[in-house]
Structure formats: structure tokens, C-alpha cells
N, C-alpha and C positions, 0 to 999 in steps of 0.2 A: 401280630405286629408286622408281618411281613407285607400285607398290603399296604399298609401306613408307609411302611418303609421307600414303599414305589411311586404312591403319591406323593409322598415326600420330595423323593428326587427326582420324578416326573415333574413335579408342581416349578423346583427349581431350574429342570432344565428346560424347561418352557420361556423361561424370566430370563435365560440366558440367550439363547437360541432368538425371542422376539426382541431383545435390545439388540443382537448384534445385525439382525436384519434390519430392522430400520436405520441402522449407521448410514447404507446407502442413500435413502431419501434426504441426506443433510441438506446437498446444491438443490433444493424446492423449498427450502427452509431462507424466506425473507420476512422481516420482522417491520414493518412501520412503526412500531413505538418505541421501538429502543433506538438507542444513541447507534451509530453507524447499523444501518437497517440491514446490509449485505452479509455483516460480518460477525455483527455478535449474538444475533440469534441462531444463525448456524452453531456457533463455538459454543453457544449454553445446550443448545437442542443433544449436538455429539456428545459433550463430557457429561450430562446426563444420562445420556444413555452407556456412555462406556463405565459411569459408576455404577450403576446396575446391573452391569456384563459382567463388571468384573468381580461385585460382591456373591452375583449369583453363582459365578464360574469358581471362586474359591472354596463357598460352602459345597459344590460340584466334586470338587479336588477331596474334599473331607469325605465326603460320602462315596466316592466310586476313584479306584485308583488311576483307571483310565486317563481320566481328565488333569490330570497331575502334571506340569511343565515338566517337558521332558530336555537334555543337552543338544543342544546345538552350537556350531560356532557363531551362525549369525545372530543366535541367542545372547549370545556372552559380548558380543559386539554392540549389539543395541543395549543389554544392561551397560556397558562400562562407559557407551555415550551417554547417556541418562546421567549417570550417575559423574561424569566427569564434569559435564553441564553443572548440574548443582553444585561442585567447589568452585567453579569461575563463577556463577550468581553469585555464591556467597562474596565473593571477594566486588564485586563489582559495586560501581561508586553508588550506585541508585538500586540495593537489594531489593526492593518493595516491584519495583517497578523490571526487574533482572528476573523476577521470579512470575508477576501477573502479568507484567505486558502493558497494553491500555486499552481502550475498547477497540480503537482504529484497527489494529493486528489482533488481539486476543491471542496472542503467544504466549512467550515467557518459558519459565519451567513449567509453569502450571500444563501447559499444554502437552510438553514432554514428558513427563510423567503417566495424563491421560494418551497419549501415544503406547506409553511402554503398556500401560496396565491394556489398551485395546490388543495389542502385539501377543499378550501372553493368553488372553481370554477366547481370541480367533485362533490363536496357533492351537490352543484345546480343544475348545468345543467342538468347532467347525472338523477339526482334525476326527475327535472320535465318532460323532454325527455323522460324517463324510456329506459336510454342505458346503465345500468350498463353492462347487460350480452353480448349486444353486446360489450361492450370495455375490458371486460377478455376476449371474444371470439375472439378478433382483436391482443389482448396480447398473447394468445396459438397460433394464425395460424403467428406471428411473430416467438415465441418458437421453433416452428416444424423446421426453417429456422435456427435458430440458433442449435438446434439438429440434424439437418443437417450437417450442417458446422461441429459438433462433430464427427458426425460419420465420415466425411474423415478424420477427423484427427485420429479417431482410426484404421481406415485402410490405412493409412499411404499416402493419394492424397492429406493431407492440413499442412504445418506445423503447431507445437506445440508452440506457441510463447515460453512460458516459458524454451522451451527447456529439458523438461521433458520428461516422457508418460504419464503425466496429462493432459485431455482435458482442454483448454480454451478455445478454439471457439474465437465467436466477442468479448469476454469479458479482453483476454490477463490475466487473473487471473484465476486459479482454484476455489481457493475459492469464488470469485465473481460470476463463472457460476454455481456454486453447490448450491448458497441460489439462484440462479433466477429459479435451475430449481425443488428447493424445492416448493416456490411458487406455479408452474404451476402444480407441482403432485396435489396440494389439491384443487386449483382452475377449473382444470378439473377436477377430482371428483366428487366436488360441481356441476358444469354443468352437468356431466353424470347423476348425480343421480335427477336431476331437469329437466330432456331434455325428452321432448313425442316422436321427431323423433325419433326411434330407430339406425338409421344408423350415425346421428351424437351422440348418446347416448355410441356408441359403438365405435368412433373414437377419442374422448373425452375420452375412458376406455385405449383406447391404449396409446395415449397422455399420459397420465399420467404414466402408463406403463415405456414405454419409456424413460420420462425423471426421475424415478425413477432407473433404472438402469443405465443411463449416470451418476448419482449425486453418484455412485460408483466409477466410473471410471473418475472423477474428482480425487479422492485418498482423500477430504476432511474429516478428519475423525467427527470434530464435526457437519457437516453439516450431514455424515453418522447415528450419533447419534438422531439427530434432526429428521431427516427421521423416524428410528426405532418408537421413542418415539411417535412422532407425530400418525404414524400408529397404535399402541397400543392404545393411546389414543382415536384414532375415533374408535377404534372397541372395546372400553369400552363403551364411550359413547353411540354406539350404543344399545350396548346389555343391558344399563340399561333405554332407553327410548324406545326401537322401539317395534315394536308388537311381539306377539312368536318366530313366522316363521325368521324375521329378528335378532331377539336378537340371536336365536341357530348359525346361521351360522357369526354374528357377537362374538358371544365365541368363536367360531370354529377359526374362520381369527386370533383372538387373542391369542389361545394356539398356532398358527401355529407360530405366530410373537415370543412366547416367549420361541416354541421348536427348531424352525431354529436358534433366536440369541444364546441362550443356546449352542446347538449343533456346532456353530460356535467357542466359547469362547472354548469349551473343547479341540476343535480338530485346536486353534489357533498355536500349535508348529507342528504340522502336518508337513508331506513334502509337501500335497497338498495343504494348506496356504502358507507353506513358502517359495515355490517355483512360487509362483505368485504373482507378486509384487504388484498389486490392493489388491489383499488379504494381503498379509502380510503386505502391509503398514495400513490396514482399521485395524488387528490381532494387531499391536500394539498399541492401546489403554491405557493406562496405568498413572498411578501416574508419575510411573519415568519418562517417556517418557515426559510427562508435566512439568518437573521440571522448565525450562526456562522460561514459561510462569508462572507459581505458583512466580516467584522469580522477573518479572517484577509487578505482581500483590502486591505483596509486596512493592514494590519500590512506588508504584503508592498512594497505601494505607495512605505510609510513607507521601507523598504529602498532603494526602487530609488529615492528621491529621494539618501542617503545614497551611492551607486554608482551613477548612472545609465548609465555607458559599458558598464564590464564587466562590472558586476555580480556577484554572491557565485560565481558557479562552479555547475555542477549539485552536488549533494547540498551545497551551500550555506543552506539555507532555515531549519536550524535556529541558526543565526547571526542571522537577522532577526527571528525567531521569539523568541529571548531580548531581543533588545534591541527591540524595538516592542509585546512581548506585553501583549497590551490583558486588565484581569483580567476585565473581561465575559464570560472564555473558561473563569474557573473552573467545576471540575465535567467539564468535555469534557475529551477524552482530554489527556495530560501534554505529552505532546512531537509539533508538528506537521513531519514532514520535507517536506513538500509545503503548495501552498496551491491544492488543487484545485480547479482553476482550467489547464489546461496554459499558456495565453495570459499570464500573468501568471506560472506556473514557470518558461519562456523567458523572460519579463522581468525576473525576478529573477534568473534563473541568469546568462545571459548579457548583459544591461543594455537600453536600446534600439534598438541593433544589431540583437542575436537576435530580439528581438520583432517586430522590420520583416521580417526575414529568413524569419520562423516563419509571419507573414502572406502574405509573397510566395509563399512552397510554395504555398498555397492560390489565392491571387489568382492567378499566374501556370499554375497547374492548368486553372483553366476556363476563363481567357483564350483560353489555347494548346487547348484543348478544342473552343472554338466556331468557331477559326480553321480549325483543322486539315479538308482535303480527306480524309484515310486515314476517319475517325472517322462514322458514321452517327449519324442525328437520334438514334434512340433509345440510342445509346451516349451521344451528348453528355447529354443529361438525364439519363440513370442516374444515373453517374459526376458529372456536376454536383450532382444532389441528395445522393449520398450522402456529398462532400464536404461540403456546406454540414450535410448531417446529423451528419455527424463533428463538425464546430466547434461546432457549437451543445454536443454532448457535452460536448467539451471545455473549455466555459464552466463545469462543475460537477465537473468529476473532472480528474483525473491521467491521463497515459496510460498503459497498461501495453504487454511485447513484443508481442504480437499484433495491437496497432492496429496501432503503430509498422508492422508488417510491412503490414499490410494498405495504409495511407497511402503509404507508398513504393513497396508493387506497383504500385497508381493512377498515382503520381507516375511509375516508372518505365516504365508502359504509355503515359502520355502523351507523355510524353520519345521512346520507341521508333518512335513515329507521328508526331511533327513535327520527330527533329530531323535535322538537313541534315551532309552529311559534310563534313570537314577536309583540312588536308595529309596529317593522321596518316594515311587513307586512302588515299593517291597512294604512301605508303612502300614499299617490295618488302617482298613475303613474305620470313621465316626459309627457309631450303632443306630440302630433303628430308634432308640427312643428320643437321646441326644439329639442327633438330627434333626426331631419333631419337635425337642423343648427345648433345646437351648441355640439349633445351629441357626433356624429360621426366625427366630427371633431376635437374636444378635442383629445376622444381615441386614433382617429390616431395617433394625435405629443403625446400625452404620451406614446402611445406605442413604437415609432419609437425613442423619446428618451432613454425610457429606455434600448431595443435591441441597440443602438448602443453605451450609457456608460457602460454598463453591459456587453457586449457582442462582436460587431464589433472591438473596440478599442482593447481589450484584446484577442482578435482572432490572429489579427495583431502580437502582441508581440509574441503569440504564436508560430504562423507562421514564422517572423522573429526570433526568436530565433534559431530555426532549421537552417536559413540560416546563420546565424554569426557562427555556430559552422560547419557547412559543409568546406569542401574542395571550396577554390575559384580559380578558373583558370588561370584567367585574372590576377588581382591581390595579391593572395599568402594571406600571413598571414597578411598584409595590410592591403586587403578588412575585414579580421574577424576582426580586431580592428574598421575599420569604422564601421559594421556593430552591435559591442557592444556598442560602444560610440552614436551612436545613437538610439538603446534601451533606453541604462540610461537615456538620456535626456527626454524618455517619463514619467520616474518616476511611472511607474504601479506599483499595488501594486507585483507584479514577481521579482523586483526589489533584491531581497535576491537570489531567484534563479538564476539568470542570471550574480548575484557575484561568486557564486560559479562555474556558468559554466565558467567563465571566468577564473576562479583558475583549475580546469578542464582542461582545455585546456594548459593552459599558463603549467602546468605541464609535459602534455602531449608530449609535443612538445623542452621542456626542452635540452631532450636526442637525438635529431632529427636531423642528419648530415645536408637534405635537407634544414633546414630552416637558415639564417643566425643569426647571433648574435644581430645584432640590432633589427629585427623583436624578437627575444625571448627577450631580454631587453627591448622594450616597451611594448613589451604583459605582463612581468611580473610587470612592472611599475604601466600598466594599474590596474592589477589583486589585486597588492599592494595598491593602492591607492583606488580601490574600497571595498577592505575589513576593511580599515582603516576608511573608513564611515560607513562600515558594526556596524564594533567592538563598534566607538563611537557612535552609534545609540540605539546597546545593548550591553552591555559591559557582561551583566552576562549571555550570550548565551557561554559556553564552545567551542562547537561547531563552531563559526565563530573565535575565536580568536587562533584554531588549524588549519584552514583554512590559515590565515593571517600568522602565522607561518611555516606550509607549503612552501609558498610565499617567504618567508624569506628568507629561507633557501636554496630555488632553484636558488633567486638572489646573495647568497654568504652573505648574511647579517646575519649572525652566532648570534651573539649578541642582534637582533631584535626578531630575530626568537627563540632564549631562552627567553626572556621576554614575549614573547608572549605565547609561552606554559607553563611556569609557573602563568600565568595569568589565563591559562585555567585548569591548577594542582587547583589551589585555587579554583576553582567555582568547581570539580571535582574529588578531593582529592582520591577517592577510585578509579579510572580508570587506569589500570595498565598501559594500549597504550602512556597516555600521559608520565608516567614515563622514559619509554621504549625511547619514542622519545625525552623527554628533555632529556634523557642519552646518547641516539646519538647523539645529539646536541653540549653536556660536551664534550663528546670525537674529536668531529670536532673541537673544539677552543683549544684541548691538554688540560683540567681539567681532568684526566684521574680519580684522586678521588672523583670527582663530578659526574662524568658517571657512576663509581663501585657504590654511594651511592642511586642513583635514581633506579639504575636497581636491585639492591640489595632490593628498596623498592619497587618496581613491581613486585618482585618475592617473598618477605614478603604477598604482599597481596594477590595472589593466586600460594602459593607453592603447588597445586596441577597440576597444569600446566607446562610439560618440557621443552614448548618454554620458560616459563619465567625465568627455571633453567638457561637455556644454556642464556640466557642474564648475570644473575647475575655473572655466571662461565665465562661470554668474561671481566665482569667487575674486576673480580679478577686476569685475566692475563693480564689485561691491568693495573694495578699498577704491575705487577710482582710477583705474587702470587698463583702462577702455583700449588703448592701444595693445597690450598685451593678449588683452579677450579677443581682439580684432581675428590678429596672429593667428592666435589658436582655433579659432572658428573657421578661418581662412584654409587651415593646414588639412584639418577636418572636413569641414562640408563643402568647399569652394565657394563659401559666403559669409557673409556677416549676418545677413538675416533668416534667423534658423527659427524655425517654429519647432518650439523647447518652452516647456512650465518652467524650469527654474530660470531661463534666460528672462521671462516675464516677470517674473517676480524680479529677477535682479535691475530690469530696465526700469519695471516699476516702484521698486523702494530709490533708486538714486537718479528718479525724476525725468531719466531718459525717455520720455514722449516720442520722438520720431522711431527711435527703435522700437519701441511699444508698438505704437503703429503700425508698424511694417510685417508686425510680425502675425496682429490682430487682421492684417487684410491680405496677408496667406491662410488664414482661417477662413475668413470669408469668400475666399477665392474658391474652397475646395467644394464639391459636389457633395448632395445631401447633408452642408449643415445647418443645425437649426436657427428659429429667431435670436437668439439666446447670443448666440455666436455671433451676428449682425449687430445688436444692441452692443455689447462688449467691444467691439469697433467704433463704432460710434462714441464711447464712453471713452475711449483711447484717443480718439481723434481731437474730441471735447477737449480733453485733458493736456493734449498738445497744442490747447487754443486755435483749432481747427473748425471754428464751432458752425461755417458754412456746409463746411465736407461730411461735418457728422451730421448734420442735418439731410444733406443728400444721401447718405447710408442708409437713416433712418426710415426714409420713403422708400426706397430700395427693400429695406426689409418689409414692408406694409408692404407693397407690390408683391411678392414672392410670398407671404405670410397673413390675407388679408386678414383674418381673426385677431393678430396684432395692432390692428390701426387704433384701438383703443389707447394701448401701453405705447406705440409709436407717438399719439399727439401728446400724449401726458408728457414724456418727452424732452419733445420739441418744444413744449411749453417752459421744460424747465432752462433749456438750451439758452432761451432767448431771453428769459427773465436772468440770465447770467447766474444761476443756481447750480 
């Protein structure tokens, strides 16, 4: 039996050992058929494999006592964030979604949890194996591939997903490739400076190298920061632990670090900074420049004074977000699910509990770093800098899966090197036969369960969801109603997103000669009624009840669709947009001084903003109060004639022609625009009983547009027939 007994735990420790290597390959992991292609096939690919790490590594722990988690503090630190996480999702207003996430992020606990079980399966394996350095050495020659992939896109053979000239690479995010390729600068270091081959010691120097100047040309600026810092730091460190000879040239590396940053900052208005837009975007750095962020962080603040213990839950944020939302923020994106910031996503998700707890990771990281006898000089500074480089990151962004991963390899390489064995270890091994008939078969169905509730199910939706929203051939908008209707019936937790895509679309398609009316009237139906379980599922989400609203409004349900965003005014009250739009709304049912008071009060709350002027100003000539609008347009633009959609629509519904006018031949004034533009001038002019001038327009546009002289005489035809 003793043979058995070794393929036995040969057989397992094989299943342990290849899951936890291919962890690294995750950033080459893009999915085309799942719903966000960046993001969620990464996070299926990892928690798959960390279910199989970690089944494998437990039945490990039964069979050979080695393998057995052993104390550590930063052990007990990661358990007690885990697990303090889980009572703030419990408490939090949207548990389903506090626990899975949505496909966008693919967090949640769900991820925390695959985090802790990776944390404890690397701190064993790897520990008793002794493959720490081959699995960062499997993680850089992964890197190289991904730094790869960067450099076509800097020379221009790979697109830019973001549609920038910031690299993203497999990562589809700037900032996401710039902390993975933070990491690799100090984890190859750490190997260079620890490696006897010389030829890999030296390729390992370039590595880092490399992906030191790519984390530039990402454009991230706090990851840039993190970099600087982090480099400073290890060449202090150095120079106050190492011997002579290294301390001098480790001062040296560090006046150079703080003559080059220097030298940067003076000569940041330069033309040779500011005519390079890597430079100039890294050049400004600054207070003001953060002001958006400073002002969610505020918001977020506001929250956690409101919850200080548990705080909102992860995917919580958009909760604080409606009710602290500062209108300073109008213009920037609509809905913040994050307040990037990680240090402050931990203190609003989980209260300040998580916050200390999110801290201690780190604190108790280098602690146990400088203590630890296993750990050599140059590992302790690597690993110390690229921590504190990490945090500094995380002072301006969000984290995404691949830090996460990379933070807990650290965490759990530390843990592996200081922590000290238990009773768990004194326990007798599983026997040779058990092992064979009951331990490897267990693992199996629990693994095969978990990868397919976890994982396979929600792949699916994934995948389907892509198809419900695609073009159908066969059958039209049809098949995308079949194709959401039975989504919902699966009830995942996606279940919020696949309302919204469905409002999405249903809007999309609104305006769409191709599609018929009864296909748009069921799809809106559908899209209605699924927000309507939305709303009453969470009623004080802002966000879904402007959604449902939306909906409303597209089906002609005027009166629904103002209840509804006044529904979302009340959970919202400082949000200028929803003003803005229950004031479109007023004016579509003819309340013309209900429209003027709404838009009047979204432009109260950030009169520093012009679009909101020229709202208040369509609301004052829409009661008739033209003098008023005058004023305000006056104080605002130095004119009365502002080329503004709402000021058209307001010239246009209360028959104002000249102003219409004037405003259609600063469109046609401007450079590059099309027929479209000239014709609508012309229709303005017409309309003003201008019907000479619009006719001159119209030739004007024939001239500039000859393939229009068709639509141009039809026309003129109609001009003159007084049609």
C-alpha cells in the first residue's frame, strides 16, 4: 500500500502545484464571448483554478502534515479581514450583489474569499515545494508576454482597447497594466539581486527595466508616483543597511532619483514636456488636477461618518454616491461605483474595522518582513518597496484581480517564511487506504461542485448575455427578447445587469426605422417591467429608478416616467441630471412652470456650469420670459445667441424663428459640418418666413455637398409650392 500511498499524494500534489502555476497566466486570459471580455474571464479562469488549489492542498494537509497552515500574524490579519468583510455584506442593503459583485468588477466576497483560500493553498504548497521563486519566475516570463503585447501597441500593430495612446495590453485598463507591471519591476529585482546565474541575473535587470518604462507609457500617474517612491525607498533602504561599497552607490541611485524627479517638476511647463503627451499627462500632477477625486473622497467620507462600523458592503458605494453626491461633480461620469481611492473603498465598504484590517495587511507585511531570519537584505527591500509602492497606487485608483493576486502572493510568501506550526501539525496523517477511497473522491465532487456553482453557470450568462444583446439574423428583435427572457428565468446573481442591458438596448433601438413598433413596444414593455422588480427590489438605489424612468418615457408614459425621477430627485436631491431631466419631462406634459422651476434648480446648484445656464434660460422662454433668458445668457456667454440643443428646442416650441436662426447659421458657420446641418438651416429659415434666404442656403449646401442636389431641389420644390 505504500506505493498507492505516494501516488496518491504525488497524484494530488501535482493538482495543486499545476493550479497554483497557471494563477500567473490569468492577465493573457481575454474572453470575446463573455459579457465584459477583460474582466470576467480572467476572474472565472483564477477562481477556478484557486478551487482546485485549494481542494487539492486540503486533501494535501490530510495526507502529509507539512502541508498544514501554519500561525502567522499576517495570517490572522487576512483571516479576520475576510471574515469581517462577510458581516458588513451581510448587513449591506444589496446582499446578492455585496457578496458576487457584477460581471463589470467580478469582486464581492465571492472574490475574498477565493483570495483567502489562494493565501492559504500558496503559503503551503509553495512553502513546503520550495517554488516560491520558480512561480514569480513563471509570473515575469508571463509579464515579458504581456510587455509584449504593449510594445505593439506602442508601435502601433496592436490596438489600444481604450482607444487612447495609453497601453493596455491583455488587461483592457491602463491603470490595471501599470500596478501588474509595478509588481514585476520589484519582483524581478528581488530575483536579480538573489540569482547566481549571471545571465538570468542580467535578464531579470532588463525585465524590470522594461517594465519600468512601459508603467510610463501606461500615462498612470499615481502608479507613476508609486514607482518613483517605491525606487527612492529601496535605495534608502539600501544605503542604510548594506555594506560600504553598496550603501555609496545605493546614495548615488537615490540623489539621481531625486535629481531626475526634481529636474522633471521644474522643467514640467517646458515645450519638451508639454509637447509629449506621456510627459505632459505624467507633468500634471497636481492638487487641482485631483480635485474630482478629493471631492468623491469627501462624499465617501460623508458615508462612513453615516455607517462607521459596517459600513455600505462592497458594491455598496453607489448608495453614498446618491445621497452625499456633491454637484461639483457635474459633467464627470454619471454613476461612481468606486471612490478610487482602495483605502477609503475598504472604509466605506466594510466601516472602520476593514480599514484598520486593510492597513494591518500592509503594516503587518513589512513588519514580519524585517523580523523574519528565512528573508535576505535584498528581498526585504524589494518586497518592502513594492508594497509601500502598491499603496501609494492605491491612494488614486481602485484595485483590480491581478493586484489583488499579486498583494496576497506577497502576503502569502511572507506568511510561508515566518509562520510557526500549530497543534493542526502534531494531528496524524489520513492513512494510505482513506486517502485512496474516500479523500480523492470527496475532492473531486467538491471541486467539480464548486467550479460549476461558482463558475460554469455564470460563464453561461455571461456568454449568453453577449448573445441577447447581439444582432439576430434569423429572428430580429424577437430572438433578443427570447434570448433576455430566458436569462431572467435563471435568476443569477447578473440579474441587475442584464436589466439595465435590457433598458440599453430597448432605448437603443427606440429611434430605429428598421425595427417595427410592436418589436420596440415589447422590448420596452419587457425592459419596464423588469425595472419595476428592479425598483421594488431596491427602491433607495437612485440609479435604477432613473433607469425605469428612462423606460417611461421612451414608451410615451410621461407621467410614470416623472414619478419615477422624482423618486430618484428624493434619494438624490443634489444631482443636477435628474433636475435637468424631470424638467424635460415637465415640459413634455406642457407644465412649462414646472420645467422653468426644476431646471432653474439644477442650475442653482451648480451655476458654475453653462450647460446648466442654457437649461434654466430654455426654462424661462418657455413660460415667456425671453427678457430673463436674455440676462442669463448675457451673464454666461457674452450673448444671446448660444449654440445650445435645449435653447433650440425652447426657440423652437415657442415659435421663436429668429433666434432659431441664428443659432442654425452658427452651425453652418462651423467647419466640417455636414448636409444635414445646412438643410436644418434652411428649415429654420423657412420657418421664419425667410423662404428666399432658405433657398440660398440650400444651393449653398448643393454647392459644398454635390450628391445632395437631388434632396436640395426636392426641397426648393417644396419652398416654393409654400409646403
Amino acid at each position: 500500500m505504500q506505493g498507492d500511498t505516494v501516488s496518491v499524494r504525488g497524484a494530488v500534489r501535482w493538482v495543486a502545484l499545476a493550479a497554483l502555476f497557471f494563477v500567473p497566466f490569468t492577465p493573457l486570459i481575454i474572453s470575446g464571448s463573455l459579457f465584459f471580455p477583460f474582466i470576467t474571464g480572467k476572474a472565472f479562469f483564477f477562481r477556478i483554478l484557486v478551487e482546485i488549489a485549494v481542494v487539492a492542498w486540503v486533501l494535501l494537509a490530510f495526507l502529509d502534515a507539512e502541508y498544514r497552515p501554519r500561525f502567522s500574524w499576517i495570517g490572522a490579519v487576512v483571516v479576520a479581514f475576510v471574515a469581517w468583510m462577510l458581516i458588513a455584506d451581510l448587513s449591506a442593503t444589496n446582499v446578492v450583489k455585496a457578496f458576487w459583485s457584477n460581471f463589470e468588477r467580478m469582486e464581492g466576497w465571492m472574490l475574498l474569499i477565493h483570495l483567502l483560500g489562494f493565501f492559504f493553498a500558496a503559503s503551503a504548497v509553495l512553502r513546503v515545494e520550495k517554488k516560491w521563486r520558480a512561480w514569480f519566475l513563471t509570473s515575469l516570463g508571463v509579464g515579458l508576454i504581456v510587455a509584449g503585447y504593449a510594445l505593439f501597441q506602442l508601435g502601433g500593430f496592436a490596438a489600444i482597447h481604450q482607444g487612447s495612446s495609453r497601453i493596455d495590453a491583455s488587461f483592457g485598463n491602463s491603470a490595471y497594466l501599470a500596478i501588474y507591471f509595478l509588481f514585476n519591476v520589484f519582483i524581478a529585482l528581488w530575483l536579480a539581486l538573489t540569482e547566481r546565474r549571471t545571465w538570468l541575473m542580467w535578464v531579470l535587470v532588463v525585465v524590470a527595466a522594461l517594465d519600468g518604462v512601459l508603467i510610463f507609457f501606461t500615462e498612470t500617474r499615481g502608479t507613476v508616483l508609486g514607482l518613483l517612491v517605491a525606487l527612492a525607498l529601496a535605495a534608502f533602504l539600501t544605503a542604510l543597511t548594506a555594506g560600504k561599497r553598496t550603501r555609496s552607490y545605493a546614495a548615488g541611485a537615490l540623489a539621481l532619483i531625486v535629481v531626475v524627479t526634481g529636474g522633471f517638476y521644474l522643467a514640467r511647463n517646458s515645450s519638451l514636456v508639454q509637447e509629449n503627451h506621456v510627459l505632459q499627462r505624467i507633468a500634471s500632477i497636481s492638487l487641482a488636477d485631483g480635485q474630482t477625486r478629493f471631492t468623491i473622497w469627501g462624499m465617501a467620507l460623508d458615508g462612513v461618518r453615516e455607517r462607521p462600523v459596517l459600513g455600505w458592503g462592497q458594491e455598496g458605494f453607489n448608495y453614498v454616491f446618491n445621497t452625499y453626491y456633491e454637484p461639483s461633480l457635474y459633467g464627470q461620469e454619471s454613476w461612481f461605483d468606486r471612490a478610487h481611492n482602495a483605502f477609503i473603498d475598504w472604509l466605506t465598504a466594510g466601516g472602520i474595522p476593514a480599514f484598520l484590517l486593510y492597513v494591518a495587511l500592509f503594516a503587518s507585511a513589512v513588519v514580519l518582513l524585517w523580523r523574519s531570519t528565512e528573508l535576505s537584505r535584498p528581498e526585504r527591500i524589494a518586497l518592502t518597496a513594492v508594497l509601500v509602492g502598491y499603496a501609494i497606487h492605491n491612494l488614486f485608483v481602485f484595485d483590480n484581480l491581478y493586484s489583488y493576486i499579486y498583494f496576497f502572493a506577497v502576503l502569502a510568501l511572507v506568511d510561508s517564511q515566518v509562520g510557526r506550526p500549530t497543534k493542526l501539525n502534531t494531528l496524524p496523517a489520513m492513512n494510505e487506504s482513506d486517502g485512496a477511497v474516500l479523500g480523492v473522491p470527496i475532492a473531486a465532487v467538491v471541486a467539480l461542485v464548486l467550479v460549476w456553482y461558482v463558475n460554469v453557470a455564470n460563464m453561461q450568462t455571461a456568454h449568453q448575455l453577449i448573445v441577447a444583446l447581439s444582432p439576430n439574423p434569423s429572428q430580429g428583435v424577437q430572438g433578443n427578447i427570447s434570448a433576455f427572457k430566458d436569462l431572467l428565468s435563471e435568476h443569477s446573481f447578473a440579474e441587475q445587469e442584464i436589466r439595465e442591458q435590457i433598458v440599453a438596448l430597448a432605448l437603443g433601438l427606440v429611434g430605429n426605422p428598421t425595427v417595427s413598433d410592436t418589436d420596440k413596444k415589447e422590448l420596452l414593455t419587457l425592459a419596464a417591467t423588469e425595472m419595476q422588480k428592479q425598483v421594488t427590489a431596491f427602491p433607495s438605489d437612485a440609479r435604477e429608478h432613473l433607469q425605469l424612468a428612462y423606460v417611461y418615457r421612451a414608451g410615451g408614459a410621461l407621467k410614470e416616467s416623472l414619478a419615477e425621477m422624482l423618486a430618484a430627485a428624493k434619494l438624490s436631491p443634489r444631482k443636477e441630471e435628474i433636475w435637468v431631466e424631470a424638467g424635460a419631462i415637465e415640459w413634455d406634459l406642457g407644465n412649462v412652470k414646472a420645467a422653468r422651476e426644476d431646471f432653474v434648480k439644477a442650475y442653482e446648484l451648480g451655476p458654475q456650469f453653462p450647460a446648466l445656464a442654457a437649461y434654466a434660460a430654455a426654462g424661462d422662454i418657455a413660460i415667456g420670459d425671453t427678457k430673463a433668458a436674455d440676462a442669463l445668457l448675457m451673464s454666461t456667454f457674452g450673448t444671446t445667441v448660444v449654440d445650445n440643443d435645449i435653447l433650440a428646442v425652447a426657440y423652437f416650441r415657442t415659435k421663436n424663428w429668429p433666434r432659431l436662426v441664428g443659432i442654425w447659421k452658427l452651425r453652418a458657420e462651423k467647419p466640417g459640418v455636414s448636409v444635414q446641418t445646412w438643410f436644418s438651416f434652411a428649415a429654420a429659415q423657412y420657418a421664419a418666413g425667410q423662404s428666399v434666404d432658405a433657398i440660398r442656403t440650400i444651393n449653398k449646401a448643393v454647392e459644398l455637398f454635390p450628391e445632395a442636389a437631388k434632396s436640395g431641389a426636392a426641397a426648393i420644390a417644396q419652398i416654393r409650392a409654400g409646403k
